[in-house]
C-alpha positions in Angstrom: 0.6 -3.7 -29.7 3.9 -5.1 -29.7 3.0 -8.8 -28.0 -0.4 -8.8 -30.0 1.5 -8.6 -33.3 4.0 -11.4 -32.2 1.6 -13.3 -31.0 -0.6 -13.0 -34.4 2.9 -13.7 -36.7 3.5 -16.9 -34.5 7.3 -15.3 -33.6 8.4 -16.4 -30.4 8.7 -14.2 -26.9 11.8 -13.5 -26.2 12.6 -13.9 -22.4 15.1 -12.4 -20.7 16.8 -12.7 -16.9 17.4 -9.9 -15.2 19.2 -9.4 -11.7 18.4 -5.5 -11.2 15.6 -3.3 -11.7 18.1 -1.3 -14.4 18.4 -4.0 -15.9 14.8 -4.8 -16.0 14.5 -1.6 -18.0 16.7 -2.1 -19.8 16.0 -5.7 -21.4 12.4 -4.4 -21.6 13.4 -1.5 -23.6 15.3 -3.6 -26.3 11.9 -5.5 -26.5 11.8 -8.5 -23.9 8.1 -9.9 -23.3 8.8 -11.9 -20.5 11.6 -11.4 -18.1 12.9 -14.2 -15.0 15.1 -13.4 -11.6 14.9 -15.1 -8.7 14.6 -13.4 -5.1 17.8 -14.0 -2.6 15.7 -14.6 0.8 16.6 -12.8 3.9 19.2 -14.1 6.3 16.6 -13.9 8.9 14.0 -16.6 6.7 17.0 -19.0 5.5 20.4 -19.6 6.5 21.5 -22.2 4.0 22.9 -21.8 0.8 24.2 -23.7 -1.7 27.4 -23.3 -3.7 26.6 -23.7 -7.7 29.6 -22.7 -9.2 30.8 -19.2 -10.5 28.2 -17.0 -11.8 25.9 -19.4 -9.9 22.4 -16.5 -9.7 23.1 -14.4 -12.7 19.2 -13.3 -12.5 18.7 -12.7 -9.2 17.7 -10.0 -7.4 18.7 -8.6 -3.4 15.5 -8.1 -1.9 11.2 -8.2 -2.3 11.4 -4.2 -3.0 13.3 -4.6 -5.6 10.9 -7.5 -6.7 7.6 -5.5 -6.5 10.0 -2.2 -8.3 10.5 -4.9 -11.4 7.2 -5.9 -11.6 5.3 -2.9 -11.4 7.6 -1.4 -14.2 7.1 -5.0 -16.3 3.3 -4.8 -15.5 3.6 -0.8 -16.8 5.0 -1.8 -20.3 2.9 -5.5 -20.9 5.7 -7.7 -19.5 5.2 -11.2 -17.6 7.7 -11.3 -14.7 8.3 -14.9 -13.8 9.7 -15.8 -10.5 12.7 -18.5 -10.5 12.7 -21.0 -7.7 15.8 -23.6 -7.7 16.5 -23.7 -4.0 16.2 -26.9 -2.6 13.6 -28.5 -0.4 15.3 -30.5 1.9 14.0 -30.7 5.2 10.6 -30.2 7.4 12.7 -27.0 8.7 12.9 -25.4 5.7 8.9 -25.4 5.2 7.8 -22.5 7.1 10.6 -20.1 5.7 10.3 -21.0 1.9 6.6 -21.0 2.5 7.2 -17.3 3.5 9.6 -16.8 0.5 6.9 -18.3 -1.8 4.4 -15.8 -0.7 6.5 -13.1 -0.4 7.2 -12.9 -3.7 3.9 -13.8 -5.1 2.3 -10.7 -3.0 4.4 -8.8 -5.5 2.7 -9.6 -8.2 5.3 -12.5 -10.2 3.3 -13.8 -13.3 3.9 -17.1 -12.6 7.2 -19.5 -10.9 9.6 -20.8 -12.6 10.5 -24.3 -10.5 13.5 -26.6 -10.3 13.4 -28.7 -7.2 10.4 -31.2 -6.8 10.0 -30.8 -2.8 9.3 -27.1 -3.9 7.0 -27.8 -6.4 5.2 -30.0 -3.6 5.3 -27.1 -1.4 3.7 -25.2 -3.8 0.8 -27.1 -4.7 0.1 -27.3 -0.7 0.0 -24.0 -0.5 -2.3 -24.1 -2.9 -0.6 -21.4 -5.0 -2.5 -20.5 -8.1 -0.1 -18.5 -10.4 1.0 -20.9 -13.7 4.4 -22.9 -12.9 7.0 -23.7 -15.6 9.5 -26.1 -15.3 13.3 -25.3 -15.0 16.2 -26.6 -17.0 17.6 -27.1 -13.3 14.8 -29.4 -12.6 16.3 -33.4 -11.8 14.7 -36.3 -13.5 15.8 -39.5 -12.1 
């Protein structure tokens, strides 16, 4: 009922990150429609990381359990779950792991990815991936 009425009014979702399934419930509790969080990969798929700064993945969350914990709770109470992906694409060795990433998370049941790196976006439509994507305010324009 809630998202019907919002949607009928014209008043805007309210999204919200999240880096924890208590904090999932709790940000769906205060009234979030749509929630975003990002998966760290295992050490065993992907060995690089890149240093963004303090507080660099605010909304991420520790493993694909904890993924598929969120979004059968969001699913429960009417909530999109959208999947962040900023990691960079940088190399031909990279495919095969962030391909595995990619559907690791889908397989969970994300709503649809949220994307900020064009060679991931790429990788994405070769996978032929059919959840919606959204772009990220880390995306690069040239």
């Amino acid at each position: 009922m809630r998202k019907e009425g919002r949607k009928l009014r014209g008043i805007p979702k309210l999204l919200s990150p999240i880096n924890s399934f208590e904090g999932a419930v709790r940000v769906i509790r205060a009234g979030a429609d749509e929630i975003y969080c990002g998966v760290a990969m295992p050490e065993k798929l992907y060995r690089f990381t890149i240093y963004r700064g303090p507080g660099a993945s605010p909304a991420q969350l520790s493993t694909y359990d904890d993924l598929e914990k969120v979004v059968n709770h969001a699913h429960k109470h009417g909530v999109k779950v959208f999947l962040t992906m900023n990691e960079p694409f940088m190399s031909k060795d990279l495919e095969k792991a962030m391909k595995t990433h990619i559907r690791s998370c889908l397989d969970r049941g994300v709503d649809a990815l949220i994307v900020g790196d064009i060679g991931v976006l790429s990788l994405i439509r070769k996978m032929g991936v059919d959840a919606p994507l959204r772009a990220s305010r880390q995306v690069k324009t040239a």
